[in-house]
C-alpha positions in Angstrom: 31.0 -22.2 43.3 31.8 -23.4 47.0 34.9 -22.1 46.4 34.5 -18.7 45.2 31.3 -18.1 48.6 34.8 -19.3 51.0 37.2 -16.7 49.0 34.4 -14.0 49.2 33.9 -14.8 53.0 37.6 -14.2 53.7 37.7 -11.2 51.6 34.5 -9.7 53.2 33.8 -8.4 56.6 30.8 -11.1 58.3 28.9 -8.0 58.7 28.9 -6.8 55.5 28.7 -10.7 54.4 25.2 -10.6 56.2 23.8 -7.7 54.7 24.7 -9.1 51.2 22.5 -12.1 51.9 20.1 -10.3 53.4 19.6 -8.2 50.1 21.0 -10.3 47.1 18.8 -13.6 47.9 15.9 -11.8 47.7 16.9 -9.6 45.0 17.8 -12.7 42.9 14.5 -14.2 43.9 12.8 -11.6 42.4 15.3 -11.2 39.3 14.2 -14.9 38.6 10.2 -14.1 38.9 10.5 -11.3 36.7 12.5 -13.8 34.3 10.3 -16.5 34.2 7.0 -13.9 33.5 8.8 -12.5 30.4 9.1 -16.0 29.0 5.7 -16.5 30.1 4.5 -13.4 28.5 6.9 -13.9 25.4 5.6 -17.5 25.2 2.1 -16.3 25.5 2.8 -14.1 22.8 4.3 -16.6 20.0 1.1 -19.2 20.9 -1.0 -15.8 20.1 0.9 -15.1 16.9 0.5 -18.6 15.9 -3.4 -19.1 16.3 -3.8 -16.2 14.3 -1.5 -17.1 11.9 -3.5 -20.8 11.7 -6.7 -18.6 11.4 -5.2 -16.5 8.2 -4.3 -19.8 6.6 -7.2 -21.6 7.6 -9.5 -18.7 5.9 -7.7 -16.8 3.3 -9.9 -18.2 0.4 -13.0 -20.3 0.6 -12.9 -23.6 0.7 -12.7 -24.2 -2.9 -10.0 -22.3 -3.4 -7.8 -23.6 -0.6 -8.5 -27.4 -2.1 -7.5 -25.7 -5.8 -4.6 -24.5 -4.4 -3.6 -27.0 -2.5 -3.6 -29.3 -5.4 -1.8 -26.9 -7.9 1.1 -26.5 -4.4 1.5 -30.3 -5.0 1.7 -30.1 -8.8 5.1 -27.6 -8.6 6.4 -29.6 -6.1 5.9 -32.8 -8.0 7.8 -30.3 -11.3 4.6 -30.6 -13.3 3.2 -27.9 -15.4 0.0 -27.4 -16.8 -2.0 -24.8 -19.3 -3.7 -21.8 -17.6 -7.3 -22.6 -19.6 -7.1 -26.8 -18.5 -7.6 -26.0 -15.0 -11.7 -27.2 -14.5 -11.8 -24.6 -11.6 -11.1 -21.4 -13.9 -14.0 -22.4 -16.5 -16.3 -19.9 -17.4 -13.7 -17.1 -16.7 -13.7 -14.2 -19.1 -9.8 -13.9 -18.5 -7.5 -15.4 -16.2 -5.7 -13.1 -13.6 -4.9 -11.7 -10.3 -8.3 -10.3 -9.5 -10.2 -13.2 -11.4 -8.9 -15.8 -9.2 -9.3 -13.6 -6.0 -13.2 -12.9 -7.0 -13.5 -16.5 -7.8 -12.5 -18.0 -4.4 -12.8 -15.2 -2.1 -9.4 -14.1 -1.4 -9.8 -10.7 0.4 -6.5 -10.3 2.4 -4.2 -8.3 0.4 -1.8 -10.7 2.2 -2.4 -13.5 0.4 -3.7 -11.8 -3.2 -0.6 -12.9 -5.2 -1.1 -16.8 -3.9 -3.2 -18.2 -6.7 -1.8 -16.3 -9.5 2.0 -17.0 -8.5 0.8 -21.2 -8.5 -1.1 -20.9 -11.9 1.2 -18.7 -13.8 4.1 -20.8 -12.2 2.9 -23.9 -14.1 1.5 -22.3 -17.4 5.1 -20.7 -17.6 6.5 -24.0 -17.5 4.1 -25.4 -19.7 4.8 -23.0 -22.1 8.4 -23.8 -21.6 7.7 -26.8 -22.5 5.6 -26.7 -25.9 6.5 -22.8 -27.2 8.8 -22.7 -30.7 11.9 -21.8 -29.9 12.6 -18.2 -31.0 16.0 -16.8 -30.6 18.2 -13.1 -30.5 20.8 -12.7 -33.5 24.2 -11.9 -32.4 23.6 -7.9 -33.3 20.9 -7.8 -31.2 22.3 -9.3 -28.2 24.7 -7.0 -28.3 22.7 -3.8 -28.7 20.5 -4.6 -26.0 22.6 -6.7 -23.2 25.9 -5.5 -24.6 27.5 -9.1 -24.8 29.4 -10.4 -27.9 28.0 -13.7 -29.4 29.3 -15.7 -31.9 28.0 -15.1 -35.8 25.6 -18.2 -35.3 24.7 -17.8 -31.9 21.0 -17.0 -31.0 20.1 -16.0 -27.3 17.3 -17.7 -26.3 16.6 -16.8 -22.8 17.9 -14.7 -20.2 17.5 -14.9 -16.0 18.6 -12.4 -13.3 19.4 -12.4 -10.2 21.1 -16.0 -10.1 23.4 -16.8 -7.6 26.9 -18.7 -9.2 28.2 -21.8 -6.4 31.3 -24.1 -7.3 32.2 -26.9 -5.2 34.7 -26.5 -2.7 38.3 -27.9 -3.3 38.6 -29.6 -0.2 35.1 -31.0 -0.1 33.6 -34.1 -1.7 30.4 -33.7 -2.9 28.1 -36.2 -0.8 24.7 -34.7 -0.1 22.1 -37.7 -1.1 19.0 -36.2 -3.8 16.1 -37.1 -1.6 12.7 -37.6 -3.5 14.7 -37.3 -6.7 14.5 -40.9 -7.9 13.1 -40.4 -11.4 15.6 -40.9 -14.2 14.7 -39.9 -17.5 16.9 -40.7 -20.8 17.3 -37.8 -23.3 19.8 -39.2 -25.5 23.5 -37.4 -26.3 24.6 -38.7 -23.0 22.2 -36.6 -21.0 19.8 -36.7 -18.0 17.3 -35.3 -16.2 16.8 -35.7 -12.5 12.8 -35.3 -11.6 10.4 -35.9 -8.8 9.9 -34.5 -5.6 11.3 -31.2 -6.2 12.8 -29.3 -2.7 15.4 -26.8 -1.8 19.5 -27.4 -2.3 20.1 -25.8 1.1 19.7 -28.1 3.9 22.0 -31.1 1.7 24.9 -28.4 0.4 25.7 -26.7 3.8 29.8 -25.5 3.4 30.1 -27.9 0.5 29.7 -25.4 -2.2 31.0 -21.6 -2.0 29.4 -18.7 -3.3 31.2 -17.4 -6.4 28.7 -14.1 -7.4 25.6 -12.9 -8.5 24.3 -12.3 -12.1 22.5 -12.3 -14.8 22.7 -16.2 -16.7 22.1 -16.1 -20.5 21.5 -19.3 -22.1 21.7 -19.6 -26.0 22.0 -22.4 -28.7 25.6 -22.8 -28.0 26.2 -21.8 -24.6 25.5 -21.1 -20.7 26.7 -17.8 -20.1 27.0 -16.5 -16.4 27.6 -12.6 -16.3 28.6 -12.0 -12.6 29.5 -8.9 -10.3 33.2 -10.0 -10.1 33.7 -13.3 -13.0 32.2 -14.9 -15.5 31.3 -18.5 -16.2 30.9 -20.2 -19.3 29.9 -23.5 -20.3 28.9 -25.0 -23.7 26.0 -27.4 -24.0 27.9 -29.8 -25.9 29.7 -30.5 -22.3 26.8 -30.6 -20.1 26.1 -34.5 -19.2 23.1 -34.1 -16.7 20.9 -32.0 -15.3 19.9 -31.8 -11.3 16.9 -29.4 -10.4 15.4 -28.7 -6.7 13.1 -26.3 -6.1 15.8 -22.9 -6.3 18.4 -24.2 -7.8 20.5 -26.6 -10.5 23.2 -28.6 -10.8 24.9 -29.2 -14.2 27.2 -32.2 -14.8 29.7 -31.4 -17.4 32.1 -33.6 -19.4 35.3 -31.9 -17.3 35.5 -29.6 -14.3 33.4 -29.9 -11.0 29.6 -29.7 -11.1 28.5 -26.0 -10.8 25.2 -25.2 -8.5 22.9 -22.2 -10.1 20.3 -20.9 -7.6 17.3 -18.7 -9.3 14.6 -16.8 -8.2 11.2 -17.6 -8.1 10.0 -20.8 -10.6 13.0 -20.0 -13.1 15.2 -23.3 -11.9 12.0 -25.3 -13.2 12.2 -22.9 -16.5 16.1 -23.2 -17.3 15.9 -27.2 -16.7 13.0 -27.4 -19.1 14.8 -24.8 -21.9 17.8 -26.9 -21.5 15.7 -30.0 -22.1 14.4 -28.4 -25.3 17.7 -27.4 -26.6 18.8 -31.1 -26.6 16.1 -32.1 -28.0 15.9 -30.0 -30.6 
């Protein structure tokens, strides 16, 4: 800096040098007022932003339905699931829905009107995963309707869009640690089933895994069948060895190859881990 003032003196007339100083110190006084009361303002603004958002939150349902929610939040973090009718706060319902719940607990911001229905239909879905008969899609049908070919005694059980297809990177050893998911549970045929705390993939995976395409992921008696914009991906349940859900996503051990990570929308990673489940126990 000392420096570049001597080469500007010897480059600039000492008049002219004067009147520079005369104007630019106070110009860059008031450049830096003018800064530092747009941060204030800005700052001002996001402490604003954030009271009223701590108001919404604080009031968006009375205070029964805050605690009922709050439980049932824990509940699909913890990867339970429960039936719509054994909740004790929805006795006396005629029917369970969208405007039932709101009514209930006095949810009138259309800002938060899908937040009770998305946690109890979340964990009746699962629970239904859990305890429906399986009922699968002949190999005609599948055809007719998603225009895939199936073997002869192939069923389709269940189909989820939108998922996004990751495969480990070649260069990249797969290290990320599964915090919170420290339950192990047995199935039998070799398999496993990571459980517990349930969070996102992201902040572990970071430029480990790269993203192969989007698409629609069938799963059937035989087979996990990834239909994506640009490949496909197959793998056969007799090669799947364990099973690692978080919160978005899976990852599926297989007998051969690197571990492919599926991210879903929604609940549907709780949903495919629990219809996988099923198949091998079935």
């Amino acid at each position: 800096m000392n420096a570049l003032l001597v080469f500007l003196k010897l480059q600039i007339p000492e008049r002219l040098w004067g009147i520079i100083l005369m104007v630019g110190i106070p110009l860059l006084i008031v450049l830096s007022i003018v800064m530092n009361i747009n941060n204030a303002i800005k700052k001002r603004r996001q402490r604003k932003d954030q009271q009223l958002k701590a108001e919404l939150e604080k009031d968006w349902a009375n205070e029964k339905g805050i605690q009922f929610f709050n439980r049932l939040a824990k509940m699909i973090n913890q990867n339970e699931s429960q039936r719509m009718t054994d909740h004790i706060e929805l006795q006396g319902l005629d029917s369970i829905g969208e405007s039932t719940l709101n009514q209930r607990f006095e949810v009138t911001n259309p800002k938060f009107r899908l937040r009770l229905w998305y946690v109890v239909s979340s964990l009746h879905d699962r629970y239904e995963m859990e305890v429906k008969a399986l009922q699968g899609k002949a190999a005609h049908e599948v055809e007719a309707e998603e225009g895939i070919n199936l073997g002869a005694d192939e069923l389709l059980y269940e189909k989820f869009e939108n998922c996004e297809w990751y495969e480990l990177r070649r260069s990249r050893q797969r290290t990320f640690g599964y915090h919170g998911l420290g339950i192990r549970i047995p199935l039998g045929g070799g398999m496993s089933y990571r459980a517990g705390q349930i969070q996102s993939i992201e902040p572990q995976t970071k430029g480990e895994y790269q993203f192969d395409g989007k698409g629609i992921l069938y799963v059937t008696n035989l087979r996990i069948i990834f239909i994506g914009q640009s490949e496909n991906k197959v793998i056969s349940l007799s090669a799947i060895l364990d099973l690692e859900q978080f919160k978005d996503s899976v990852v599926i051990g297989k007998s051969r190859g690197k571990k492919p990570l599926i991210r879903f929308e929604m609940d549907d990673a709780a949903l495919f881990s629990r219809l996988i489940i099923k198949l091998f126990k079935d």
